[in-house]
Phi, psi and omega in degrees: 000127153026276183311313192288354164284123189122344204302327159289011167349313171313296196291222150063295161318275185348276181338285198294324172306327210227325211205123141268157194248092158290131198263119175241172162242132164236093192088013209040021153283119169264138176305068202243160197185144189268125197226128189263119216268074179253144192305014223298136215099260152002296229234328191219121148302149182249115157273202162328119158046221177302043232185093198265140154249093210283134183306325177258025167199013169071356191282153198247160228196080185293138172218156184225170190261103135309157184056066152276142330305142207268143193269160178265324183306321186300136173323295154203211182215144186284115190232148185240147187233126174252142181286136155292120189281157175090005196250134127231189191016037163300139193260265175242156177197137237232122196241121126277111184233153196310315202192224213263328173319081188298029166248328159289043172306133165244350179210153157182164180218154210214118144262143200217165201282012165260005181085024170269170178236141188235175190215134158240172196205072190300142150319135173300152192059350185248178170234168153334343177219014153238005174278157157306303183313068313187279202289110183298161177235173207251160157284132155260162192079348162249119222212145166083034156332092168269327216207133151256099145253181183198152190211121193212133183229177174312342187252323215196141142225142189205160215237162173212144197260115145275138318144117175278020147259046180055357171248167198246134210225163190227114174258144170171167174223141140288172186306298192274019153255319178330312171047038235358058160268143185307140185271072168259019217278324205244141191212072189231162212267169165243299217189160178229155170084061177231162186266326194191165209220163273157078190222121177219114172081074215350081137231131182271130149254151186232145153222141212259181196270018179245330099192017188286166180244116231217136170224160182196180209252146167296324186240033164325326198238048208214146166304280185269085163236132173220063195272153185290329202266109181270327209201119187317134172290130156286137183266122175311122174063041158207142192229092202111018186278168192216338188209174173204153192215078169299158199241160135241031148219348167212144179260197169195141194235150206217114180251164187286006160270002175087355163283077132035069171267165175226147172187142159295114193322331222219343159289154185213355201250299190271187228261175201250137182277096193303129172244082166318315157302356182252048161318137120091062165240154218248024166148154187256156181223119161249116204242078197282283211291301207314117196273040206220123168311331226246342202241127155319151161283323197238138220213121181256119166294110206233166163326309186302341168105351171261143169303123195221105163340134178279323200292307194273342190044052160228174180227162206279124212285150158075019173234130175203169193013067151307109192255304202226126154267116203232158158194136146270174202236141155208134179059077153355083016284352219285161212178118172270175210208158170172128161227152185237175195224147183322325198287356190063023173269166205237121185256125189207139147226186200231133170285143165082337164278282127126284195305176152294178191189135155298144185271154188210121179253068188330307192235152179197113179240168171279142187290164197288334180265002167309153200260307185271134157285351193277343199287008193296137170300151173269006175275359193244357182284157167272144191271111174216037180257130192051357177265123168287145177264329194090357170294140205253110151006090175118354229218150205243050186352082177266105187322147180215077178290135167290137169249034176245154189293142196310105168304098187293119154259143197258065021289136202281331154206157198219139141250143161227151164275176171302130177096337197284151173223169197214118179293130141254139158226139214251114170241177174076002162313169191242128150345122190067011160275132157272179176213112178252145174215164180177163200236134246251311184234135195263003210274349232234286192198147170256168194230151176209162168271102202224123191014068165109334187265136153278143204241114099263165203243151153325119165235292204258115189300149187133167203223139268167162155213133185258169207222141173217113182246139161242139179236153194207105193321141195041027145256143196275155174267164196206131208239123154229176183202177186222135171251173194271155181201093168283081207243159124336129167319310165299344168262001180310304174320313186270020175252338188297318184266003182277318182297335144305340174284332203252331178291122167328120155357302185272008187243346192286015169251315208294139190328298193292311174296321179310278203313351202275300210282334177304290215283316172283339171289332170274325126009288174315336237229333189279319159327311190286318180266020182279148175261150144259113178291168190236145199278169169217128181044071123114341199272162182247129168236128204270101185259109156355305196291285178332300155286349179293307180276342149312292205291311179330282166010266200304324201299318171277326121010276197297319203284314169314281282248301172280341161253041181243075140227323174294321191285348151274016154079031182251110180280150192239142172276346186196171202278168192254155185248126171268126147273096199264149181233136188241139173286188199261170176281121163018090167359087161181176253217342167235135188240169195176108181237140188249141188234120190277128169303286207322334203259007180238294197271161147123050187271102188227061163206347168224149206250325195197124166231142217247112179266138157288110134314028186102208157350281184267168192217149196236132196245127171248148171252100164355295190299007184215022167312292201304324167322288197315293171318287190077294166241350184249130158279011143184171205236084153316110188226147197225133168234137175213135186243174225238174208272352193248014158081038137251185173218123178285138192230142187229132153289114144236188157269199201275356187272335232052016162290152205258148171295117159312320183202163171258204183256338203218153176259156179239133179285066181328095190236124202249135136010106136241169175279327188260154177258329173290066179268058198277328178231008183251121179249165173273162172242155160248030331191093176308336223117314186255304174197191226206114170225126170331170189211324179122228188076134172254108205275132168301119180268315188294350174243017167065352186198160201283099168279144171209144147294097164287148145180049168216138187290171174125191210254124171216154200221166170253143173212147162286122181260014200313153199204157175228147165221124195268002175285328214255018201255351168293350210276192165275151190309326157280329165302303203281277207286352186302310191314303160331291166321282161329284210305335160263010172262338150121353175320307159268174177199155171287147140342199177263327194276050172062015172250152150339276198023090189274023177234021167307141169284164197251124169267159201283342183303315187323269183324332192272307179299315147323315171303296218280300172314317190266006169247032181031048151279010180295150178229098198273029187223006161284156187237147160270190147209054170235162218255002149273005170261097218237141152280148061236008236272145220291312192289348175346301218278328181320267206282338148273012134331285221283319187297324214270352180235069179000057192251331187248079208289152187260177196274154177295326188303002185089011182216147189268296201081077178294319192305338240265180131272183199230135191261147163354281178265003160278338161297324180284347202265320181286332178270338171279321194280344166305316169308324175269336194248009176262310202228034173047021172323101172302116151255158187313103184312334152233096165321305174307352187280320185299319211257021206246346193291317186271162190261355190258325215004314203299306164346326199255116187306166172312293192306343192223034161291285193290334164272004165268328180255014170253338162291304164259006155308315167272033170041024169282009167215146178264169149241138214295192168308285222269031160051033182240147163241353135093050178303322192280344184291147181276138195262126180300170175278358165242025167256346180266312188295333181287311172305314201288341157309309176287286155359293209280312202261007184239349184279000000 
């Protein structure tokens, strides 16, 4: 049945979370093997050079490329992550290491998020993976620590501090004093009132809170330096600075207009070169040495996530949706690249050498001197337990990494009974992809093709894996899957806990599974509460009685489903949703459901109940009964479909006169042929004209949800839409964009653009709201006293007044024109999530909101809706850690939140 699909959901994250199953050729054999994945974004901070910090436990992680020198030939390139012993809770941290390898590391100093400082020393001939001396030491006396560089050469090492009182102090020794004791022998203060500290080719910059910039020599402050310079130099002609990125052969300074300086690093005399062309670029990339007419030297990083030439305005091929940029510098000219990327994939070239290339983190051993193997985290092992790999006797697996965005299937796992079928659907594909799909045991279920979609169906109870490969001209094909599960009705609950039982120790926080593990307890809970109703004069009548045996139902249920999520340590992000399910009707082409008010409200044990129609289904949200009624004491809906695969919907009341419209939406979900309905919106249709409505396809429910709350006629169609501004952006922007644009939620200009770097107005965002929460009320009036008709937003923003989504000034005025800020867009996308989808907000904020460097910046009031925006990723946290709350937000950062949004909703 239906209802029972996905309910193992859980495993199938696990997989995909951790682990892909990749198709390779080796020998003209083909090939499948299980190839492990890190999230690096996801899973890691990118510190210093070589250097990961993991997110869940602060412990630090040196990793390398094998097969130095890195090649244009290579596919891509293969990296090992070795763990550093002695380390947590780190902040920031500093490698000296022999060479490109991050595994010979010999030194290195780590800051931690209480504000100690730790020092390693490697022994002369030795490293990080043949020394004893395992354990770092701390400076003592040294504290309230934010920021750190260090700098270490044949002669001298020295470390420099910023204070979270703003001053700034120089630790350090030579060499033939050092012995391997931690260098505090020489200790002096430099300077006060500084923001951030700096360090390239020895030379330290500081920049102070007025905004100026100060530099000194690394061994400046050393017993024998005899050098004339006592005290850091102010640097001549910059003012108003806010960040600096030194080079080691060009630096670069960021002023708070978004203006751009440049100068050579190793110059102290003349004045910083203005780059207009790199304005407003969040980092510079300089590429002195690469030998190619198509690649510029200086590549400005821009809000859109791309690299843009300053000289050329072109952007840097094969490379979108940047999120971060690193580089070491070794051996003069020569400079590694690591970029990390939205997709949370890890990226790397070499100047002169060359391109980007995807990173693959093939392998993962521990350094030698570690003392426990148990301290490993166990989320970074690769999952090869129940999973076939498919290696063929004799035959080598050789990886064939995709450099395309990560391909989704759709159910991540499904049970069915014998006869039930199930749509797969397949996303994130690229233009000019096939699709081959076939199933490991046919005797289990079999797969067919119905009008465009795959379909599998049920034959036998037993478990199976079904396979969906896409192959694409220049590209390795990449194979996913999913599994099948033919059970008995009766086994759904004990296979739903079994599977909780079975999810890793180390996986039970993380965010995709908790939520995996949600979504399937809830199935259970919808399974466990279905009714089959009995007709009464031809009508399905929603009766007390009726829902009373629903809610018994779900209430036991739901109390197993949290306490097999308790007895396994699974903290839930959000209260779990009932769903009483009344089952289908008879066959036949016209339904009529009559809704008694008493029998809904004051309903607190079930959140929705979902009626069957035929095909389609009508979903009540408990919580917005007394809307929905108002005055009336039932509610008659009458649905009938019509021959051309719409459905006609009549609101009435108990006389049968029919209602234009109700107070509250109701949930519709129709039928469709295709499962990737990615451009396909419901429509609406008066009579008079025919307007998108929006909707989102469902795979577990087979069809296209919208929100009603009007009689006519509605159907599904494809709306696909373009904006040609947007085909340069990164790939979640062109579909968030895309997306919206065929749900009819946003719109263009008149000439068919975006212009998604446009400021976003509050008229603009409200009307984006009210389409995508299917709120227009077109009998709704406003009352504010700058809104006027004929004005386009007029019907929008008395929407928005009469279903509170957008608040107007105490003074009596919306200010449609004003813009909209940063965190008030993020405040509006958190509370739908808590007051739609029961979202808990976070109890420590500060954990979320502690990632930017502004916090301070984001008022009291929109602190708890800032971290629940960004614990559900409806906001990134940018490169440069700011989120700049009070700033006004472009139209194409509000389509990207409502996209996300749109899609958790």
């Amino acid at each position: 049945m239906k209802r029972l699909m996905a309910a193992l959901l859980s495993l199938v994250l696990i997989l995909t979370a951790q682990s892909n199953l990749v198709q390779a050729n080796g020998n003209d054999t083909r090939v499948g093997y299980e190839q492990h994945y890190t999230r690096v974004g996801e899973d890691y901070h990118i510190l210093d050079d070589n250097v990961l910090l993991s997110k869940k436990d602060g412990t630090v992680w040196t990793w390398y490329i094998y097969g130095h020198p890195l090649s244009s030939s290579d596919p891509f390139y293969q990296a090992k992550k070795v763990q550093i012993p002695g380390l947590q809770n780190v902040k920031e941290m500093t490698v000296k290491s022999k060479s490109a390898r991050g595994n010979f590391i010999v030194n290195y100093v780590a800051l931690k998020k209480d504000g100690t400082v730790w020092y390693w020393d490697a022994a002369p001939g030795t490293n990080l993976e043949t020394s004893t001396a395992s354990a770092p030491k701390q400076i003592k006396d040294l504290k309230n620590v934010t920021s750190l560089v260090a700098h270490y050469n044949n002669l001298y090492k020295v470390l420099f501090v910023l204070k979270s009182d703003g001053s700034v102090w120089s630790l350090g020794s030579e060499i033939g004093t050092m012995k391997g004791v931690s260098p505090v022998q020489v200790r002096t203060k430099l300077l006060n009132d500084v923001v951030s500290i700096k360090m390239a080719n020895g030379i330290v910059f500081a920049v102070k809170k007025d905004g100026t910039v100060w530099r000194w020599k690394a061994n400046s402050y050393l017993s024998n330096n005899r050098s004339k310079n006592t005290i850091p130099e102010q640097m001549n002609g910059f003012a108003d600075i806010v960040k600096i990125e030194p080079g080691i052969s060009t630096s670069y300074a960021y002023m708070k207009d978004g203006t751009v300086l440049s100068w050579s690093t190793a110059d102290t005399n003349k004045y910083p070169l203005y780059l207009h062309a790199a304005k407003d670029a969040r980092t510079m990339v300089q590429l002195d040495s690469i030998r190619d007419r198509n690649i510029d030297e200086a590549y400005a990083l821009r809000e859109d996530d791309q690299l843009w030439s300053v000289d050329n305005n072109k952007v840097f091929p094969e490379l979108t949706g940047i999120t971060s940029i690193h580089h070491s510098d070794f051996s003069p000219p020569k400079r590694y690249y690591y970029v990390g990327k939205k997709d949370q994939t890890l990226w790397a070239w070499a100047d002169s050498i060359a391109l980007p290339k995807l990173v693959v983190f093939t392998d993962e051993r521990v350094a030698r001197n570690r003392p426990e193997k148990a301290d490993k985290p166990t989320a970074e092992r690769p999952r090869r337990a129940d999973k076939p790999t498919g290696n063929q006797p004799g035959t080598t697996a050789q990886p064939v990494i995709r450099t395309t965005p990560e391909m989704r299937i759709y159910p991540y796992i499904t049970m069915l009974q014998p006869g039930d079928k199930q749509f797969i659907a397949v996303n994130n594909l690229l233009p000019g992809t096939k699709m081959t799909y076939t199933i490991d045991d046919p005797s289990i279920g079999t797969l067919s093709n119905v009008n465009g979609t795959q379909v599998v169906k049920a034959k036998k109870p037993g478990q199976t894996i079904v396979r969906a490969t896409a192959s694409r001209a220049g590209s390795p094909d990449v194979t996913a899957s999913f599994l099948l599960y033919v059970v008995d009705s009766n086994r759904l609950s004990e296979s739903y806990f079994t599977a909780v039982q079975s999810v890793p120790v180390a996986d039970r926080q993380h965010p995709f599974i908790v939520e995996g593990l949600t979504q399937a307890g809830e199935l259970v809970i919808t399974a466990a509460s279905s009714e089959e109703p009995e007709l009464v004069d031809g009508q399905l009548v929603i009766t007390s009685d009726l829902i009373d045996r629903v809610a018994d139902n779900a209430r036991k249920a739901k109390t197993a489903v949290k306490q097999t999520l308790s007895e396994n340590n699974i903290a839930l992000a959000r209260e779990l949703v009932v769903n009483g399910d009344i089952l289908s009707l008879p066959e036949q082409k016209g339904f009529t459901v009559k809704l008694y008010k008493d029998s809904f409200t004051n309903r607190k044990d079930v959140d929705y109940l979902t009626v069957h129609a035929g095909d389609a289904k009508l979903t009540f949200n408990l919580a917005t009964v007394n809307r929905l009624f108002q005055s009336l004491p039932v509610i008659v809906i009458r649905l009938v479909e019509n021959n051309n695969g719409g459905y006609h919907v009549q609101f009435l009341d108990e006389q049968g006169q029919e209602l234009s419209n109700v107070s509250s939406n109701i949930r519709l979900i129709l039928p469709v042929n295709q499962a990737d309905a990615t451009n396909n919106s419901v429509f609406y249709s008066n009579g008079k004209s025919t307007q998108p409505i929006g909707g989102k396809f469902n795979p577990y429910n087979n069809g296209m949800e919208a929100e009603i709350n009007r009689s006519g006629t509605y159907f599904v169609d494809d709306n696909t839409k373009t904006f040609p501004d947007v085909d340069n952006r990164d790939p979640e922007l062109q579909q968030a964009v895309q997306f919206l644009g065929s749900k009819g939620i946003i719109t263009g200009n008149e000439n068919g653009n975006f212009e998604p770097d446009s400021p976003l107005t509050r008229a603009e965002f409200t009307a984006m709201l009210v389409r995508a929460f299917y709120a227009l009320d077109e009998t709704a009036t406003e009352s504010f006293s700058d809104v006027n008709p004929p004005q386009w937003h007029v019907p929008f923003i008395a929407s928005s007044e009469k279903k509170d989504i957008v608040k107007g000034y105490p003074d009596g005025t919306f200010r449609p024109d004003h813009t909209i800020s940063r965190e008030e867009m993020a405040a509006i996308g958190a509370r739908s999530l808590h007051e739609k989808n029961n979202y808990y907000y976070p109890s420590n904020p500060g954990d979320y909101l502690s990632q930017f460097i502004d916090q301070h910046t984001i008022a009291d009031w929109a602190r708890p809706t800032m971290a629940l925006a960004v614990k559900q990723r409806l906001i990134d946290v940018p490169a440069d850690k700011q989120i700049r709350a009070g700033e006004a937000v472009t139209r194409g950062e509000a389509a990207r939140m409502l996209y996300r949004l749109y899609l958790q909703l």
